[in-house]
Every structure is written in C-alpha cells, then in structure tokens.
C-alpha positions, -999 to 999 in steps of 0.1 A, spaced: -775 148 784 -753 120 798 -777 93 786 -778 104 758 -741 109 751 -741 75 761 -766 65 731 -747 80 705 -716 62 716 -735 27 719 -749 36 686 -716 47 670 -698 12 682 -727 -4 671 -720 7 632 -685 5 633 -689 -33 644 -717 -37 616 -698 -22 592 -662 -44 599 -686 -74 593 -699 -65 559 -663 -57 555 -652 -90 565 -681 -111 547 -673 -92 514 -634 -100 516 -643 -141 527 -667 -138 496 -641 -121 472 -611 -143 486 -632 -181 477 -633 -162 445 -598 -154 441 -602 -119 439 -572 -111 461 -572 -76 445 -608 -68 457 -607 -92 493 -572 -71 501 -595 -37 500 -623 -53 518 -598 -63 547 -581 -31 543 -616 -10 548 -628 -36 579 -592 -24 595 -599 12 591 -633 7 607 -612 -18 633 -578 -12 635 -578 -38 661 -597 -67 646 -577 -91 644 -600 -112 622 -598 -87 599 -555 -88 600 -553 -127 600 -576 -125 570 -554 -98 555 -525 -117 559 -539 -148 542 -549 -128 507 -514 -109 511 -498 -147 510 -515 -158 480 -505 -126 459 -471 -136 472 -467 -101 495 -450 -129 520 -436 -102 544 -464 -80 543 -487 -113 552 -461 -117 588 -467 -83 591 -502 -89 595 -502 -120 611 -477 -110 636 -500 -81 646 -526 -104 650 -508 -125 671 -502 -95 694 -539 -91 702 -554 -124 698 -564 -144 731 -581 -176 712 -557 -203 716 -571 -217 683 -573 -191 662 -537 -181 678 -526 -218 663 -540 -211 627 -519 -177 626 -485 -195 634 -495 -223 616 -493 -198 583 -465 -179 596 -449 -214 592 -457 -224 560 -443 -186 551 -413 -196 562 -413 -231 549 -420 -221 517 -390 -194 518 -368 -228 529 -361 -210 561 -368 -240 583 -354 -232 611 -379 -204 619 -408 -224 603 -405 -249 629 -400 -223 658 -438 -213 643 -453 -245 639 -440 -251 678 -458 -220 685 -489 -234 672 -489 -265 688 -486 -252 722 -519 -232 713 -535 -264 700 -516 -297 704 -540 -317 684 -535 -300 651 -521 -333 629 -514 -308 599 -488 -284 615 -470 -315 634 -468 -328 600 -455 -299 587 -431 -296 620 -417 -332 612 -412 -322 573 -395 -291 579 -375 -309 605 -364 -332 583 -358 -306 557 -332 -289 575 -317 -322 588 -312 -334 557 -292 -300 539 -331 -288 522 -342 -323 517 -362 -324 482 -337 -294 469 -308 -306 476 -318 -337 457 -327 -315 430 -289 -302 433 -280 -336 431 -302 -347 405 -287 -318 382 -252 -323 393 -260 -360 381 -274 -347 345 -245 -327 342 -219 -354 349 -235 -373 327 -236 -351 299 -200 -344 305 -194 -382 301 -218 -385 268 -195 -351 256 -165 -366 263 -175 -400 249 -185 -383 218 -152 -365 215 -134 -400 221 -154 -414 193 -145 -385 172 -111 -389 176 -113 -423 168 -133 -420 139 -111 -392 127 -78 -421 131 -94 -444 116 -103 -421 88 -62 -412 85 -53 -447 83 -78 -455 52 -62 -427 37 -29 -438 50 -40 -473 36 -48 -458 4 -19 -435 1 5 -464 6 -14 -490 -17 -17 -465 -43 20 -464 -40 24 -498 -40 4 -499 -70 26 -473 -87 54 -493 -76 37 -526 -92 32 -504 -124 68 -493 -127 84 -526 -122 53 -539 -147 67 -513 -169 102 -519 -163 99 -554 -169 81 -547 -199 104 -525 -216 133 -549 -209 117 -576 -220 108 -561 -252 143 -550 -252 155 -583 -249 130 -592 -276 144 -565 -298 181 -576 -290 169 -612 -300 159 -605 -329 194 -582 -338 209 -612 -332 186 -636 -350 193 -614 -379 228 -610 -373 229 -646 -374 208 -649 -406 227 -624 -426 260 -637 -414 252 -672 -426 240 -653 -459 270 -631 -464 288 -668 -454 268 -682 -487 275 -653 -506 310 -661 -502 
C-alpha cells in the first residue's frame, strides 16, 4: 500500500513537471512570436501547475514588460528573486528589474538593481553599462531629458525672439507706412498750397492785366475826348 502510495505521488510530480514544460516551451514559442497575449496564459497555466517555478515567473515577468504591465512584471520578477538560488539567472532578473526602473527614469533604484546583478555575476558588460548610463543619468538632472527640456526651452526662446522680431518689424513697417501718408498728406498740401498761390497769382495778374488795359483805354479815350475838343 505504501509503495504504492509512493508511485502515485512520483507519478503525479512527474506530470505536473511535464506539464510546466510544455507550458513553458509554448509561452518561449508564443513570446519570439510576439504573442504576449497567448505567452502571458502559457506562463500563467505553467504557474498554476508550479506556483513555485520560478522560470515560469521570470518568464512571466518578461511578456508582462513588453505589454507595458511594468509593475505587474517586478511583481513577478521580485517573486522570482525570492526563490531563485542561480547566481546567473538571479543577475538576468535584476538586470530587468533595472531596465524597469530606468526606463520609468527612476535611476536611483535602477542602479541599486543593476548593483544587485553584478554581485550575482560581475562579468555581465551590459548591466555595468547600463549601471554607468543610469549613473550618469541621475548625475546629470536625467541626462538626455533634461536636454530635451533644454532643447525645447531653446525652441521656445527662440520663437519668442522671431515673434517679437516680427512684431518690431510690424511696427516699423506700420511707421513707415504713417509717414508716407504723412509725406503725402503734407505734399498734397503743399501742392494745394502751390495751386492757391498759382491761382492767386493768376487772378492778380490778370487783374493787373484788366486794370492795364482800363487805363490803356482811359488813356486812349482821354487823348480822344482831348481831340474832340
């Protein structure tokens, strides 16, 4: 009876493991695809076989990262960390809690996790590049961001100057506009000025003309009525 209470356990353990594979194969399969959707289930279903695997949570945590579930992914990956022993395989989970944080510009914890990894493998070159970038993120006030800030601060001082040069050549163009019609105004009155003294001048003279001639004829008829006499 023990024996073969012993079987049926052995044989039960021995399905459960066989099933988490298939689990696990399916997900790797369906993640290269970039199925996230389906690889999420697949993970989900080795866990429920496995609630201890954690292949099956560092996997988990990778496809929650790509659909962008980022605190569902540490969730996953911290659990793993909690049960895994492999110094390498410890690495690759703090390595992606890192880039969690990196990418959520919280840099300060991204580099406690990238730390973590390289105590669990010191050789990794991709996480100590990572480390120094995210070092010199925080260092340097968020690093590419904050010369985005800058670059836009830049564009916007600039197109405060362009506005305000195009408002100053406005105006200008709006005096100079004022005084041609100032010009104008005032030759137009000079003109009429030109006209009334031409006018003036004309009437007098013909004035003069006509008083001439009164007197030419006073003259003449004078000397007449002087003859006629």
């Amino acid at each position: 009876m023990i024996g073969f209470l012993l079987l049926t356990i052995f044989s039960l353990g021995g399905y459960a493991q066989k099933a988490e594979r298939e689990y696990l194969r399916k997900g790797n399969k369906a993640f290269n695809d970039t199925a996230y959707v389906n690889a999420e289930v697949y993970y989900r279903k080795a866990l429920e076989v496995n609630p201890k695997s954690s292949t099956a949570m560092y996997n988990l945590g990778n496809t929650l990262m790509m659909e962008q579930k980022f605190q569902e992914a540490m969730d996953q990956y911290q659990a793993a960390a909690n049960i895994e022993k492999n110094k390498n395989k410890l690495s690759h989970i703090h390595h992606n809690g890192g880039v969690i944080f990196h990418a959520g510009q919280d840099y300060a914890k991204a580099i406690e996790m990238y730390k973590e990894a390289l105590r669990n493998n010191p050789y990794d070159d991709e996480t100590r590049y990572n480390l120094a970038l995210a070092q010199y993120m925080l260092e340097n006030g968020g690093g590419e961001d904050q010369n985005q800030d800058n670059e836009d601060q830049d564009q916007n001082e600039d197109q405060q100057d362009q506005q305000q040069n195009q408002d100053q050549q406005d105006q200008e163009q709006q005096q100079d506009q004022q005084d041609q019609n100032q010009d104008q105004q005032q030759n137009e009155n000079e003109m009429s000025r030109e006209n009334a003294e031409q006018l003036l001048n004309s009437v007098m003279q013909d004035e003069k003309e006509v008083q001439d001639k009164v007197k030419q004829q006073q003259v003449i008829r004078g000397r007449e009525l002087d003859k006629d006499w």
